[in-house]
Each structure stands twice: as structure tokens, then as C-alpha cells.
C-alpha positions in Angstrom: 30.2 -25.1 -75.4 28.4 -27.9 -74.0 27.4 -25.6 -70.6 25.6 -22.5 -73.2 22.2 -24.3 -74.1 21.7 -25.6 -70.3 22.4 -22.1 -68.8 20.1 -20.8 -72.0 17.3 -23.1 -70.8 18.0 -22.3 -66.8 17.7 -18.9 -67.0 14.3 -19.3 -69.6 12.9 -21.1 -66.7 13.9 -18.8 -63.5 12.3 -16.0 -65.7 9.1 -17.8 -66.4 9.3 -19.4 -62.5 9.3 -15.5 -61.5 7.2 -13.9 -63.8 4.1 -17.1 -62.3 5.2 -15.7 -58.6 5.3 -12.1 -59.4 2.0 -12.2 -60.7 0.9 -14.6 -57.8 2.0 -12.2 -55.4 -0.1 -8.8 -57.7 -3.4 -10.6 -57.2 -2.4 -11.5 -53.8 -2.2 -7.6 -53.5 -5.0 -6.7 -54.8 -7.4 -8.8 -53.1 -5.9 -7.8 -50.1 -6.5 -4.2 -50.7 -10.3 -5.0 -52.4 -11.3 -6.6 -48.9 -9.4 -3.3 -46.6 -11.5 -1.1 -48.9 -14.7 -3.5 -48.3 -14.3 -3.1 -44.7 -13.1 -0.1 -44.6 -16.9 1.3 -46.2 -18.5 -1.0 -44.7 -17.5 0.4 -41.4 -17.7 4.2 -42.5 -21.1 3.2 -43.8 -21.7 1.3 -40.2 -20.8 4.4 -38.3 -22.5 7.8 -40.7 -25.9 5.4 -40.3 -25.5 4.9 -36.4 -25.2 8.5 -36.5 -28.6 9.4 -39.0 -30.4 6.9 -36.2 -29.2 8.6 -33.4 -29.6 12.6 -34.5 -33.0 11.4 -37.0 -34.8 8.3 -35.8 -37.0 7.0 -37.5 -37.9 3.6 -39.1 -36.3 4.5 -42.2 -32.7 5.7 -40.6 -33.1 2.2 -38.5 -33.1 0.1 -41.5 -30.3 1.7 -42.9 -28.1 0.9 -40.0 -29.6 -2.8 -40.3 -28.2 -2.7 -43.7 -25.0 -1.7 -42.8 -24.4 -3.6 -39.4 -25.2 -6.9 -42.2 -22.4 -5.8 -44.7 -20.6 -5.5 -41.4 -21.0 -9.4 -40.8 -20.2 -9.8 -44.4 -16.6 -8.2 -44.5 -15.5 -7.1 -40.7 -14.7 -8.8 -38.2 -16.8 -10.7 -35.8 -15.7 -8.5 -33.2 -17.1 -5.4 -34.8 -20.6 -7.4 -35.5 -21.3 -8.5 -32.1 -20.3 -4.8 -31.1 -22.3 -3.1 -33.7 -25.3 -5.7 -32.3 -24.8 -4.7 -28.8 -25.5 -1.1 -29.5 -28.5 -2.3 -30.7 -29.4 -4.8 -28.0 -28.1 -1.1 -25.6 -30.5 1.1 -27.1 -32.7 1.5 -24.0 -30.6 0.5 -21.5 -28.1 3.1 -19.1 -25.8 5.0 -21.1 -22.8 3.3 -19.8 -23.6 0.2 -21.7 -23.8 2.2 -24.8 -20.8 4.3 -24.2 -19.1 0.5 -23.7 -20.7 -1.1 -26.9 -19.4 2.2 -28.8 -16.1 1.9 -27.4 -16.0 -2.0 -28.0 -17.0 -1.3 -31.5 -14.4 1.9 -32.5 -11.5 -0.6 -30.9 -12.3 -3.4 -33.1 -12.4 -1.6 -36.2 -9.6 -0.4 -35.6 -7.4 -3.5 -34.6 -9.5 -4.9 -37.8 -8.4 -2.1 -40.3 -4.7 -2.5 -38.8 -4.4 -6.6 -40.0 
């Protein structure tokens, strides 16, 4: 009778022990799937306003890619800033560049999105 209350008590603890890394492990979770779906708009956002500059330019369209290259630096990857700045910096320069820039850019998004 002696073992009842100690195995009582154990088994009170490894439930409250789990329940603190179950929940642990939710929040984990979640803010692992908040910052995905913070880059993941931010480089959608990135891209559909390198595209309005490009088809519409105009002072307005090149703000709005500013904007969205900074929430860039704010949740990508470093890789996919200095990209995103080297399209800019490749604006009037050969097509080559660009085409390279671009390419730089799609590739670290996507090795980004994939961690």
C-alpha cells in the first residue's frame, strides 16, 4: 500500500511535466508558421510590385517595391535582400545582370521558404 500514493504523485507530475512541453512545443508551432507566412507575403508582395514597376513605371510603382524589398529585410533572408537590392542597383545595366539578380533572388526565396 505504501507504493499507491508515490505512483499517485508520479504520474500527477509526468502529466503536468507533459502538458508544460506540449504546450511549449504549440507555440513553438505557431510562431514558426506566423514567420513562413510573414515571408512567404512578404516575398509575393516583393515579386507582384517588381512586376507593377517593370509593366507601369512610375514613381509611385517604385516606392511600392521599396516598401516591399524593406519588409523583405525585415522577415527574409539576407540572401533575398541583397538580391532584391541588386535588381535595383541592375536597372540600367545589360540584361544579363538582371536576368542573374532575378535568378539569384527566385533561388533564395526558395531555399528560404524550404527552412
Amino acid at each position: 500500500m505504501d507504493w499507491v500514493l508515490p505512483l499517485i504523485g508520479g504520474l500527477g507530475i509526468g502529466s503536468l511535466l507533459k502538458s508544460v512541453i506540449d504546450n511549449f512545443n504549440s507555440r513553438r508551432a505557431v510562431m514558426k508558421d506566423r514567420l513562413y507566412q510573414e515571408k512567404r507575403e512578404a516575398y509575393l508582395g516583393l515579386l507582384g510590385a517588381l512586376h507593377k514597376a517593370a509593366v507601369q513605371p512610375s514613381d509611385e510603382n517604385s516606392k511600392d517595391f521599396a516598401l516591399w524589398q524593406t519588409r523583405c529585410q525585415l522577415f527574409g533572408s539576407p540572401d533575398a535582400a541583397r538580391f532584391a537590392q541588386a535588381i535595383v542597383e541592375t536597372n540600367d545595366r545589360p540584361r544579363s545582370e538582371r536576368e542573374s539578380a532575378f535568378s539569384g533572388l527566385i533561388e533564395s526565396m526558395r531555399d528560404d521558404l524550404r527552412r
